[in-house]
PLY file of the C-alpha trace (Angstrom):
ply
format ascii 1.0
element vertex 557
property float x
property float y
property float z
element edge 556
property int vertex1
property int vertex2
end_header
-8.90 -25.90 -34.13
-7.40 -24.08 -31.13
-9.13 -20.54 -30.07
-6.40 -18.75 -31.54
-5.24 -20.52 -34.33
-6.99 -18.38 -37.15
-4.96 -15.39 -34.88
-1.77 -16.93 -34.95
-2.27 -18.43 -38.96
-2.63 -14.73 -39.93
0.51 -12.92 -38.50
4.23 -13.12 -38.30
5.18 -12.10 -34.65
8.71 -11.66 -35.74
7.46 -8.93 -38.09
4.83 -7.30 -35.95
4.36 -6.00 -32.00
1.42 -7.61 -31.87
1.11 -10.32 -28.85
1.34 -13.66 -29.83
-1.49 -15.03 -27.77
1.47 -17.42 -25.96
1.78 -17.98 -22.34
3.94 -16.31 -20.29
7.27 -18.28 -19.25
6.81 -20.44 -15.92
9.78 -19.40 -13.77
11.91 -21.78 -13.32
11.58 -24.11 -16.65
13.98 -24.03 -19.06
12.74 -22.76 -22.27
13.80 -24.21 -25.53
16.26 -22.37 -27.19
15.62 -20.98 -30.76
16.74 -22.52 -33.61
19.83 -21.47 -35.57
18.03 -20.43 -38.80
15.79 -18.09 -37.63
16.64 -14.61 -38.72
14.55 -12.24 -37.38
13.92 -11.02 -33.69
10.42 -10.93 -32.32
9.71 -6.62 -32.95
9.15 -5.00 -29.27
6.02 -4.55 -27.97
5.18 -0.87 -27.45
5.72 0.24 -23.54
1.98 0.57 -22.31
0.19 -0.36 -19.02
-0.43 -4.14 -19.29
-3.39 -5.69 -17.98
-3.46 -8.59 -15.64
-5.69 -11.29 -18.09
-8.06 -13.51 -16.00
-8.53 -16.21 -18.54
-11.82 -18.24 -18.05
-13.34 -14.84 -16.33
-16.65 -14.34 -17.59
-19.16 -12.72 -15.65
-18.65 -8.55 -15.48
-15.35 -8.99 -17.41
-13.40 -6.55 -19.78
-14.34 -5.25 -23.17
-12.48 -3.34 -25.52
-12.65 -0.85 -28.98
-10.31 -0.56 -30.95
-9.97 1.94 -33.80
-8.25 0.24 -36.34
-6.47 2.78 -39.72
-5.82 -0.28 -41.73
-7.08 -0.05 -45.67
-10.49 0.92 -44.27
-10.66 2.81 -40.94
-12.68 0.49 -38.78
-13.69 0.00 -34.98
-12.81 -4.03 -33.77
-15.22 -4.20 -30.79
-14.12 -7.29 -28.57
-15.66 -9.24 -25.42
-13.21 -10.97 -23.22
-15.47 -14.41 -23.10
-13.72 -18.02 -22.40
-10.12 -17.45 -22.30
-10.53 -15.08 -25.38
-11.25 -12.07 -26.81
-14.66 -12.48 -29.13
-14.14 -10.02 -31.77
-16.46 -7.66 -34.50
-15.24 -5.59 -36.74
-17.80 -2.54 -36.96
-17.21 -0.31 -40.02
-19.06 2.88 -38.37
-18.05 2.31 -34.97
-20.28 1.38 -31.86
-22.90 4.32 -31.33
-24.86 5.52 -28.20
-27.91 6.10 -30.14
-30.54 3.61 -30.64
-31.58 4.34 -34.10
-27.83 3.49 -34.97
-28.03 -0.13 -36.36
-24.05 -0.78 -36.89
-22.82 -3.94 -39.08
-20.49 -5.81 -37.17
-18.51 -8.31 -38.56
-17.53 -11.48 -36.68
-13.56 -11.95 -37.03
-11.22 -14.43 -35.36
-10.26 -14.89 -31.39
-7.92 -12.37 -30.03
-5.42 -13.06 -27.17
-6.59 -11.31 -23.73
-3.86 -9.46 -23.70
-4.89 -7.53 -27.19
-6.84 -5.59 -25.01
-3.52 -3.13 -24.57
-2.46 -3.17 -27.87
-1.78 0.58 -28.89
0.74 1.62 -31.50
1.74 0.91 -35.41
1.53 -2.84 -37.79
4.49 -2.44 -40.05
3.61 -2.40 -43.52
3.49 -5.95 -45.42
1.86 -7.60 -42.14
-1.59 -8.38 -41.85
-3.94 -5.37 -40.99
-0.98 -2.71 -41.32
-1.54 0.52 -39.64
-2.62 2.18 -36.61
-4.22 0.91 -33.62
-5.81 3.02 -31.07
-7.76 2.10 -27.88
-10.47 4.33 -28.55
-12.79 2.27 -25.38
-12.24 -0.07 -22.79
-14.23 -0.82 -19.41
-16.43 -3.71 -17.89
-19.31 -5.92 -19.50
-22.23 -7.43 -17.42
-23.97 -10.58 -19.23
-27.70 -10.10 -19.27
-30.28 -12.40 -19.51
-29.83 -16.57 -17.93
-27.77 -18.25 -20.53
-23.64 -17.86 -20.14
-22.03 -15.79 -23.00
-20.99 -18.98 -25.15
-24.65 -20.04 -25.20
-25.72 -16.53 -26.15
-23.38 -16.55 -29.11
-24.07 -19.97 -30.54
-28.22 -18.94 -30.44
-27.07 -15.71 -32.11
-27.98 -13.24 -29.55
-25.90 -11.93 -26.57
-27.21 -9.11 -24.86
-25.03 -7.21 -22.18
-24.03 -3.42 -20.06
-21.40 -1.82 -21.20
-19.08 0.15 -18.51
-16.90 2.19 -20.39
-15.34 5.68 -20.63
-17.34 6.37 -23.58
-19.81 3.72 -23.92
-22.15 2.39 -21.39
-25.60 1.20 -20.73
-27.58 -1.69 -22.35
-26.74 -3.18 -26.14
-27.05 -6.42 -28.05
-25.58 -7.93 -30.95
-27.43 -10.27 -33.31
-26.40 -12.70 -36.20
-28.26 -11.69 -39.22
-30.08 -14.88 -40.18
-29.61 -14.23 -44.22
-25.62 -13.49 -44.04
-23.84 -14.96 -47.20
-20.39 -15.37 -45.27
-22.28 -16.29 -41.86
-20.50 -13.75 -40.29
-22.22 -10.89 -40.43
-23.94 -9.37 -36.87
-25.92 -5.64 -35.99
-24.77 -3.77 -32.73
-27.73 -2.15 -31.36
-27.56 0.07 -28.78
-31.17 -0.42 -26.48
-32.98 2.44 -24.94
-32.12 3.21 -21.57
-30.76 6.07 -19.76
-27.50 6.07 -21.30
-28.94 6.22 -24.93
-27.69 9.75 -26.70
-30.10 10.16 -29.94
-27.45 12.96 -31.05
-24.19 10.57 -30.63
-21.15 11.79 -33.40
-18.44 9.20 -32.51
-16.14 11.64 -34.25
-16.61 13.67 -31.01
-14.97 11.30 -29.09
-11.54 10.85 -30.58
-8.87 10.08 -28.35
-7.02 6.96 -26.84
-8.82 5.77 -23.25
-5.28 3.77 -22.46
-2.74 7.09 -23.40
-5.01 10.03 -24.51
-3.36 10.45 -28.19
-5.14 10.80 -31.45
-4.65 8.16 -34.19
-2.24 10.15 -35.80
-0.40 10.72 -32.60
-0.16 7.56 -32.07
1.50 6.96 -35.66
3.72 9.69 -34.80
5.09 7.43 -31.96
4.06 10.67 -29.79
4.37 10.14 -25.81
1.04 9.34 -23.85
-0.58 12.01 -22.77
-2.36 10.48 -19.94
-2.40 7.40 -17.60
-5.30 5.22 -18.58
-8.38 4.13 -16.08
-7.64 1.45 -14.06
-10.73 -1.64 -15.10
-9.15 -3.75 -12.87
-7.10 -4.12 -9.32
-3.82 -5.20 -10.86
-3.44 -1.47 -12.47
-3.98 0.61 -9.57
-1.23 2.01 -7.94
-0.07 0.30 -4.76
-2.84 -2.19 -5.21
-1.34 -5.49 -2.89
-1.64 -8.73 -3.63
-3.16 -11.21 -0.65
-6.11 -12.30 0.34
-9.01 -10.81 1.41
-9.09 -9.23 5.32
-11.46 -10.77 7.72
-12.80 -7.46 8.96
-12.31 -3.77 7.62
-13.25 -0.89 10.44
-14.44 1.97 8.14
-12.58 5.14 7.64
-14.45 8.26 9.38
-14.06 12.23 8.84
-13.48 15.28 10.77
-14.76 18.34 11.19
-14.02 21.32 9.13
-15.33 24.78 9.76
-16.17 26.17 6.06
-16.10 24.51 2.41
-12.94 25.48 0.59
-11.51 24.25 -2.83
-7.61 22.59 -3.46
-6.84 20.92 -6.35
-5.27 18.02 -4.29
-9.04 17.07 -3.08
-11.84 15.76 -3.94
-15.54 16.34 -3.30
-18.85 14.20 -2.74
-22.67 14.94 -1.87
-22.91 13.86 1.97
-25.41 10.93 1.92
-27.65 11.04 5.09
-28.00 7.70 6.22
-26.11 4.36 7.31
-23.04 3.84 6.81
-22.26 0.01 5.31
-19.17 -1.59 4.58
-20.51 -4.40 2.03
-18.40 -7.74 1.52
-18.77 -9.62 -1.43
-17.44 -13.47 -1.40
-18.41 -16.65 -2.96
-21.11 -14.64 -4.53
-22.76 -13.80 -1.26
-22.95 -10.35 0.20
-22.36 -9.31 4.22
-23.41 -5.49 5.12
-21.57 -4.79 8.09
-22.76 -0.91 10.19
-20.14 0.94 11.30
-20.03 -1.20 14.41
-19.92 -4.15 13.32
-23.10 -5.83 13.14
-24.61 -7.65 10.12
-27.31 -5.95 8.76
-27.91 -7.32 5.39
-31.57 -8.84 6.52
-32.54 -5.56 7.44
-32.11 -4.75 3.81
-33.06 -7.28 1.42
-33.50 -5.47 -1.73
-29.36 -5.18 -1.68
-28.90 -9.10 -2.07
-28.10 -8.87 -5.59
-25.09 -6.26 -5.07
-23.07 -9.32 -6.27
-24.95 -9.15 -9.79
-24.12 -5.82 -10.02
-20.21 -5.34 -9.38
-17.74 -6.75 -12.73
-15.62 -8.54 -9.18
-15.81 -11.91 -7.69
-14.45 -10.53 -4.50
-14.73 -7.08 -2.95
-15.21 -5.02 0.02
-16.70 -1.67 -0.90
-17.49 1.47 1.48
-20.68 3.10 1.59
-24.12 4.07 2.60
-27.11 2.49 2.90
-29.93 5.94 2.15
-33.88 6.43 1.79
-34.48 8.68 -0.70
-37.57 11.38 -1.03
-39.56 12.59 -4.16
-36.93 15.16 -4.60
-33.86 12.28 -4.65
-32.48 13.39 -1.71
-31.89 11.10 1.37
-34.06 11.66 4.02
-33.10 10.43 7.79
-36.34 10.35 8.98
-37.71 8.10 6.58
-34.98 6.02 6.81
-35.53 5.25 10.57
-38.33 3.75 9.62
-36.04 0.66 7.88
-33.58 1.05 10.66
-34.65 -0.87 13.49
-36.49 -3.67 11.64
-34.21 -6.95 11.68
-36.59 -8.69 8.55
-38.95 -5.97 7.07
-42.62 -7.18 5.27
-42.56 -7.23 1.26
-44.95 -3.97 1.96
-42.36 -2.45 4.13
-39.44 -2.86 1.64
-41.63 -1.45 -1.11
-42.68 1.34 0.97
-39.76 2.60 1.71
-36.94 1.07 -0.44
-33.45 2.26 -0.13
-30.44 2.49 -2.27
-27.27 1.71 -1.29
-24.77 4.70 -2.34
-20.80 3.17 -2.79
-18.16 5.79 -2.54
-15.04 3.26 -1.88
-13.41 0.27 -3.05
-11.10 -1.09 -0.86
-10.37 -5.33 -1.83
-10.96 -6.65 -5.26
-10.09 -9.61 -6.72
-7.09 -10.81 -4.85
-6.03 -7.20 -4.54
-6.05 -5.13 -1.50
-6.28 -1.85 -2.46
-6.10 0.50 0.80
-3.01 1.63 0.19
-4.43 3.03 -3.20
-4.95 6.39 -3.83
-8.51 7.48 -3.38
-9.06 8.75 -7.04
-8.03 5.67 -8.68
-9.89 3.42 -5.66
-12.82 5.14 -7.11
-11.57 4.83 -10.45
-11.90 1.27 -10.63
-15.11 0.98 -8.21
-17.02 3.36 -11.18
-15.73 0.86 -14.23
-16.85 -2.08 -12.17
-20.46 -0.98 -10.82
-23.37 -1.46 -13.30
-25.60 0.83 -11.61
-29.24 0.36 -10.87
-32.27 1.86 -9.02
-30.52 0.23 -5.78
-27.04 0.88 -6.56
-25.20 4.10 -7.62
-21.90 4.86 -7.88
-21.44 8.04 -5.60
-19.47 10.60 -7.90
-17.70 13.41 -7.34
-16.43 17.14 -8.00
-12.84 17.50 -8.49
-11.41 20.52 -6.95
-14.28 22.98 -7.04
-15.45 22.54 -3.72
-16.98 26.14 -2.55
-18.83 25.37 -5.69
-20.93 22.11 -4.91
-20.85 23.22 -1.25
-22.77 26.00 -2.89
-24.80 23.80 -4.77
-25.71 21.54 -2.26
-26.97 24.46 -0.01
-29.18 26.27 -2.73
-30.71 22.31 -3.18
-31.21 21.58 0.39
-29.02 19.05 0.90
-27.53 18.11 4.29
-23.31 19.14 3.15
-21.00 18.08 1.50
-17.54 15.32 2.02
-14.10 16.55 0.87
-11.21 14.09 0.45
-7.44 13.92 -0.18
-7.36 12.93 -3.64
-4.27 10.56 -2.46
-5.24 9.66 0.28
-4.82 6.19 1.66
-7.90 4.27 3.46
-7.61 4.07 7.42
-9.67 2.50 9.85
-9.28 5.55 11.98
-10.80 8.99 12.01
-8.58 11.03 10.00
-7.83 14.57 9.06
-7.81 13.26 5.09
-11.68 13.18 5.07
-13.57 16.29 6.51
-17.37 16.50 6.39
-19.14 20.55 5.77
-22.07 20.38 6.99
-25.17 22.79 5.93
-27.70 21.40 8.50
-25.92 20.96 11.20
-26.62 17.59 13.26
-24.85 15.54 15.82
-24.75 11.88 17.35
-24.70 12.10 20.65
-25.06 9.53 23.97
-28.05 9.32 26.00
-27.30 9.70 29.61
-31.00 9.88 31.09
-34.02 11.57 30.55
-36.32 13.47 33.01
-39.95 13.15 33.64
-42.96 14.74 31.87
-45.01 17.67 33.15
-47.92 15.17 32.51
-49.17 12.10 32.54
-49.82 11.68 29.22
-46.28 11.31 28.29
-44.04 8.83 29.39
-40.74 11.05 29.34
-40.08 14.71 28.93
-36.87 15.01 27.23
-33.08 13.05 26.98
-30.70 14.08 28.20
-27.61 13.85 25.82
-23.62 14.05 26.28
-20.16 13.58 24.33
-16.91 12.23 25.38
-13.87 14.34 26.17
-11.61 11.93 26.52
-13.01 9.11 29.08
-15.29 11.71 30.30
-19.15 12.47 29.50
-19.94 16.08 29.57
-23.47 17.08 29.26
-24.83 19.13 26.12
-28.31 19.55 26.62
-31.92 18.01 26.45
-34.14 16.92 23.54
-37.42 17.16 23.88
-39.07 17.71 20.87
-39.12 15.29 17.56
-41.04 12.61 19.21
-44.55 11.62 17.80
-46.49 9.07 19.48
-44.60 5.71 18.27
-41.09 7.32 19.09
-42.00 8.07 22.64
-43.03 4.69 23.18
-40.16 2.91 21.59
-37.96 5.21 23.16
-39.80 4.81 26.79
-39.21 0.75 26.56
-35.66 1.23 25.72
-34.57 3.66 28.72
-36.38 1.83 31.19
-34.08 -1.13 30.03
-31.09 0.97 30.61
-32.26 2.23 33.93
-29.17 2.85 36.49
-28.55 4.25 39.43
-25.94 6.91 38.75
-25.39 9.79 36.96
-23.06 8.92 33.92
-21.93 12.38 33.60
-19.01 14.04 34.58
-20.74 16.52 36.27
-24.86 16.17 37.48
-26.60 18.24 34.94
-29.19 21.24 35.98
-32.83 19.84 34.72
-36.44 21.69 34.77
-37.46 17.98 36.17
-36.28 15.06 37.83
-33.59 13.39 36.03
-33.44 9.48 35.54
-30.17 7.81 34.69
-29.52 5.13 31.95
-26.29 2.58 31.12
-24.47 5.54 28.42
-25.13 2.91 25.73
-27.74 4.44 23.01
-26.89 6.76 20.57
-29.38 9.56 19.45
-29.12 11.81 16.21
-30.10 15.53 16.68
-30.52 18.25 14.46
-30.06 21.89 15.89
-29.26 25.62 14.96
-26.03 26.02 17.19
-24.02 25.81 19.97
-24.17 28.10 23.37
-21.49 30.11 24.86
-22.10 26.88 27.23
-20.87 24.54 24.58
-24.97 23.25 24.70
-27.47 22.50 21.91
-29.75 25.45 20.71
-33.04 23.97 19.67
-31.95 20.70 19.08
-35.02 18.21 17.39
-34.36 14.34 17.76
-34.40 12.94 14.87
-33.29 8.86 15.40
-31.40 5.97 17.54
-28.69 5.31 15.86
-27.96 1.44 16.32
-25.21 1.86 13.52
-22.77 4.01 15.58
-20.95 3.41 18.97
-21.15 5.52 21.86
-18.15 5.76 22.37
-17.00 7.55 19.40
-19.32 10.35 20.14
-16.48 12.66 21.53
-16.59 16.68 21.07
-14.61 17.63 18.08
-16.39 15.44 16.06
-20.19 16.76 17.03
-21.18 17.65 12.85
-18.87 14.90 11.41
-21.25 12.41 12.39
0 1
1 2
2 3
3 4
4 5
5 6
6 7
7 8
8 9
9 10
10 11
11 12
12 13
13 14
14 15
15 16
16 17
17 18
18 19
19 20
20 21
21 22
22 23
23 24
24 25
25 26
26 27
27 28
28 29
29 30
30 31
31 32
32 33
33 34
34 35
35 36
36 37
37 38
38 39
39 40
40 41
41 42
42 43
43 44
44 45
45 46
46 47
47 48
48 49
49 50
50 51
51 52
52 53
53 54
54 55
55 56
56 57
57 58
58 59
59 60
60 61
61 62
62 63
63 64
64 65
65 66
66 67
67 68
68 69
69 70
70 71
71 72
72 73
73 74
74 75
75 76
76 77
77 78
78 79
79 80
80 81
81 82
82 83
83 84
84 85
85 86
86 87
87 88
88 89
89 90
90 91
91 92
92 93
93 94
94 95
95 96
96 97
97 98
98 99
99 100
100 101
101 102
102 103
103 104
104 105
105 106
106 107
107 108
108 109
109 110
110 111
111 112
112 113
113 114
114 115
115 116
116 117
117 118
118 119
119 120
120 121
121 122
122 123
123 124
124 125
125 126
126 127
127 128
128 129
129 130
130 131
131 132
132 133
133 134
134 135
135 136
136 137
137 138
138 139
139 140
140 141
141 142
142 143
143 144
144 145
145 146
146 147
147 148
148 149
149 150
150 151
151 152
152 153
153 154
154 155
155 156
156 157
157 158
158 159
159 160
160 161
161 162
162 163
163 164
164 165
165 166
166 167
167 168
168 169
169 170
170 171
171 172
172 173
173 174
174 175
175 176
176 177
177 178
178 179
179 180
180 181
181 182
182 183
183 184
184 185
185 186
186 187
187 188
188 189
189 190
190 191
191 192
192 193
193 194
194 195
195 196
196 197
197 198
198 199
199 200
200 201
201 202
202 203
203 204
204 205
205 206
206 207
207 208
208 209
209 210
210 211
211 212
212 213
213 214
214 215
215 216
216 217
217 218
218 219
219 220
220 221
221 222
222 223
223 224
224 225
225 226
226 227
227 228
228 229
229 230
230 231
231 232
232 233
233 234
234 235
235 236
236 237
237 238
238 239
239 240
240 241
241 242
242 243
243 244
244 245
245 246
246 247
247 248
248 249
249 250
250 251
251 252
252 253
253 254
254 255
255 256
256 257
257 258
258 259
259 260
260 261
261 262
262 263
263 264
264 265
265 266
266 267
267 268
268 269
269 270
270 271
271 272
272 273
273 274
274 275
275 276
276 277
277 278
278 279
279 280
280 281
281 282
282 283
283 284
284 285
285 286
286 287
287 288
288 289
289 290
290 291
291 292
292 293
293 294
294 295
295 296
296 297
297 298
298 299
299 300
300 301
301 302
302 303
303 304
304 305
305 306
306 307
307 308
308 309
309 310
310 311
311 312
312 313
313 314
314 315
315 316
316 317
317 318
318 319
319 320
320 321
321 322
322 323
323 324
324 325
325 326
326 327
327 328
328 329
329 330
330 331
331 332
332 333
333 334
334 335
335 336
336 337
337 338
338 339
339 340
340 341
341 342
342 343
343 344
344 345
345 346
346 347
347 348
348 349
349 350
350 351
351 352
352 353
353 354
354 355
355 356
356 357
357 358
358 359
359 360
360 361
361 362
362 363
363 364
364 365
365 366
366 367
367 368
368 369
369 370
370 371
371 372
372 373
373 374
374 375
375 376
376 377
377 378
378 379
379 380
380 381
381 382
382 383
383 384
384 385
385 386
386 387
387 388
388 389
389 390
390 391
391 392
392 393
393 394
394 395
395 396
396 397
397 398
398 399
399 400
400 401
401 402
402 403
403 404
404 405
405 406
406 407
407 408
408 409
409 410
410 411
411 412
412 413
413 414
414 415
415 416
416 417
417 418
418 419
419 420
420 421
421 422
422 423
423 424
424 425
425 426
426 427
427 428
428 429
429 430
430 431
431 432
432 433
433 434
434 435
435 436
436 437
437 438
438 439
439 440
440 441
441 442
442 443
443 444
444 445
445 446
446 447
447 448
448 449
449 450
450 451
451 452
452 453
453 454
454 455
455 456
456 457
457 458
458 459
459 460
460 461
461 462
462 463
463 464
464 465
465 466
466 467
467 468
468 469
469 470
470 471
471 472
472 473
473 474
474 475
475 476
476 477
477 478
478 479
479 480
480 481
481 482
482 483
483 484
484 485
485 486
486 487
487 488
488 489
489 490
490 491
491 492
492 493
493 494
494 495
495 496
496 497
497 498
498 499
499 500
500 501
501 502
502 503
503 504
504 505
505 506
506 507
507 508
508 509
509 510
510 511
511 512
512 513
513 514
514 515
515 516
516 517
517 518
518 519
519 520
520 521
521 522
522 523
523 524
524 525
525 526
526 527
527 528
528 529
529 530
530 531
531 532
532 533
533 534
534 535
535 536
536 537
537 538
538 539
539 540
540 541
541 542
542 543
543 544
544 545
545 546
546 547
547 548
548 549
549 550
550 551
551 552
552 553
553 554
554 555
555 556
């Protein structure tokens, strides 16, 4: 028997919008022509987003609830598994809470492209009455054994990713079923179990925002639905996937403000990562360009984790502290160290922070608009200890500027809402910093006032133009191990001029380097000089280039 013969057996596509389950017409072929009998007209479909259906997808693919007014009001909960959609029928509905044990009734194969059904079953057809998408996201298999083998043991366990549910379930075959047919949904406990769930609370369409009777009313959609995958975003492109992606970088702006047009994220302190997924392998590439996915091997199963067989996502690579907030310093400490000890990694692990989405699946999605970029990246990530989705504040940003400040947190990232992803600097992104920092090149350093130390202070610049103008000296933020890693490298870079514009005034002699390194400073201000005030060194960054330390972009670092 074919997967969706039971379907097909059961309806009369002439009399119903359902889909048929058949493929779509190969351009070019002549189709057969209908015979002369027939009397009826297959009905319309109703004019809703359609889905591009990946049959054979598997691993991370789409799910889907539907709430179903037939006879009985019912939920039909559905896995897109092997070409098909595996279906339940779940009297009670699918519920976030644990002690929630929901019969769910195993019914025939749906076509993929169910998934978008929304709207009315005339009367006299099978399962007359309203059909809502009440749910709809990304699954994520758990456990070894493919999806198939789960079912026939009578066991599948999986993540949901869904606008309303999400987090860890399973569904198991009760062994003493009289039809055979009979399953329980179980949701497990993890952080996304709600002991006071009410699914009546959560009552309108994901794909159009109507209620059920709305829909029956034939009402307009009131909304435009998620995008779970690249084919529904907006200016998504098909082609294939670009051999290198610089990453998009922010300006400066002077104090937080709020614009409904924008969008606003926590600023992440750490390294920024553009991560390529292909062939189920993941590259981490810095912001200049080098690999430095052995420096990190806790992020090797990012591949696991993302509902895409191909992707490039945008983000950053953080150490966080007791408090879960990243912390520089103790990053630095992971930084430099091309293939870190087991003791190392579990000292200080980090978590990798994505905040774009900008190839998926055949799709090439910079063009996008930023919302629904991140849109799709949040259906797709199954989030772990290493991997968050970085959210964000719509609008309200004087608010969780404010927020970040009274929590200590370095600023805050606004972004164009619409805004289309450049490998450029660009006035669409704008960083507000609360403690202010800056990257800036190492020209030289002077000598110490004693012997113990090998250096007194660096002496640090930014680019106008083609120019390096001096801003100052660190000299403090070095313990014992910095000086001496620091020591090694200048001496490396030793030349014989001055790579400043202009030769700077020091308390000691100065010694030049090659204006290659790139050191990260913290500091209270700026002088009427345009130099540091109490500046504290804080790292090398081996992640940025020199050359894009230019003034104007000192705290968008």
């Amino acid at each position: 028997m074919g997967k969706l013969e039971e379907y097909k057996r059961k309806r009369r596509f002439d009399r119903t919008p359902e889909p048929s389950g058949a493929p779509e017409p190969v351009a070019g072929k002549v189709q057969d022509k209908p015979s002369p009998s027939a009397k009826r007209t297959r009905l319309p479909k109703p004019k809703l987003p359609q889905l591009e259906v990946r049959p054979g997808a598997e691993h991370g693919d789409t799910f889907v609830v539907q709430k179903h007014r037939a006879t009985r009001l019912h939920y039909d909960f559905r896995l897109a598994i092997d070409g098909t959609l595996k279906s339940w029928a779940v009297p009670k509905g699918p519920s976030q809470s644990h002690a929630d044990k929901r019969l769910a009734v195993m019914t025939e194969d749906h076509p993929l492209d169910y998934g978008n059904f929304e709207g009315k079953i005339p009367e006299g057809n099978y399962g007359a009455g309203t059909v809502m998408v009440w749910d709809r996201g990304t699954f994520h298999l758990e456990g070894n054994l493919d999806a198939l083998k789960q079912l026939e043991k009578g066991e599948i366990k999986f993540s949901l990713n869904g606008e309303k549910l999400w987090g860890s379930f399973v569904l198991v075959k009760l062994k003493q079923s009289e039809k055979g047919n009979e399953w329980l949904m179980i949701k497990h406990k993890d952080a996304a179990e709600d002991s006071s769930w009410n699914i009546d609370e959560h009552d309108r369409s994901a794909l159009t925002g109507r209620t059920i009777e709305e829909i029956k009313e034939e009402l307009p959609p009131k909304r435009q639905p998620i995008p779970i995958q690249a084919a529904e975003v907006q200016s998504a492109r098909k082609g294939p996937m670009p051999s290198r992606v610089e990453p998009m970088l922010a300006t400066l702006a002077d104090r937080p403000f709020s614009d409904p047009h924008w969008l606003f994220e926590i600023k992440w302190d750490g390294v920024r990562a553009l991560a390529r997924i292909e062939n189920g392998a993941l590259t981490l590439r810095s912001r200049n360009g080098v690999d430095i996915a052995q420096r990190y091997p806790e992020l090797a199963s990012l591949p696991e984790t993302l509902a895409a067989r191909e992707a490039i996502l945008d983000g950053e690579i953080v150490a966080l502290d007791a408090q879960g907030h990243s912390n520089f310093e103790r990053l630095q400490e992971r930084m430099h160290v091309r293939a870190p000890s087991e003791n190392l990694v579990a000292q200080i692990p980090v978590v990798y922070f994505a905040f774009d989405l900008l190839y998926c699946d055949g799709y090439d999605l910079r063009e996008a608009p930023l919302l629904e970029r991140k849109q799709l990246l949040e259906r797709l990530l199954f989030t772990t200890e290493r991997f968050r989705y970085a959210d964000h504040q719509l609008e309200q940003g004087k608010e969780l500027f404010a927020l970040a400040e009274q929590n200590g947190l370095e600023g805050i990232v606004a972004k164009r809402a619409d805004s289309p992803y450049v490998s450029d600097r660009s006035p669409h992104w704008v960083k507000l910093k609360i403690t202010m920092t800056v990257d800036a090149v190492v020209g030289g350093w002077t000598e110490a006032r004693t012997s113990a130390l090998p250096f007194g202070s660096m002496l640090l610049g930014l680019y106008h133009g083609k120019t390096l103008r001096f801003i100052g000296h660190v000299g403090s933020g070095f313990d014992a191990k910095k000086l001496k890693e620091l020591s090694s490298r200048l001496k490396e870079l030793s030349a014989s001029t001055c790579p400043f514009d202009a030769v700077p005034e020091t308390n000691e002699k100065p010694w030049w380097v090659s204006p290659t390194l790139v050191a990260r400073v913290k500091f209270s201000g700026w002088t009427e000089e345009h130099s540091l005030r109490h500046p504290v060194f804080l790292a090398l960054r081996e992640d940025a280039r020199s050359t894009d330390c230019a003034n104007g972009c000192a705290s968008a670092t």
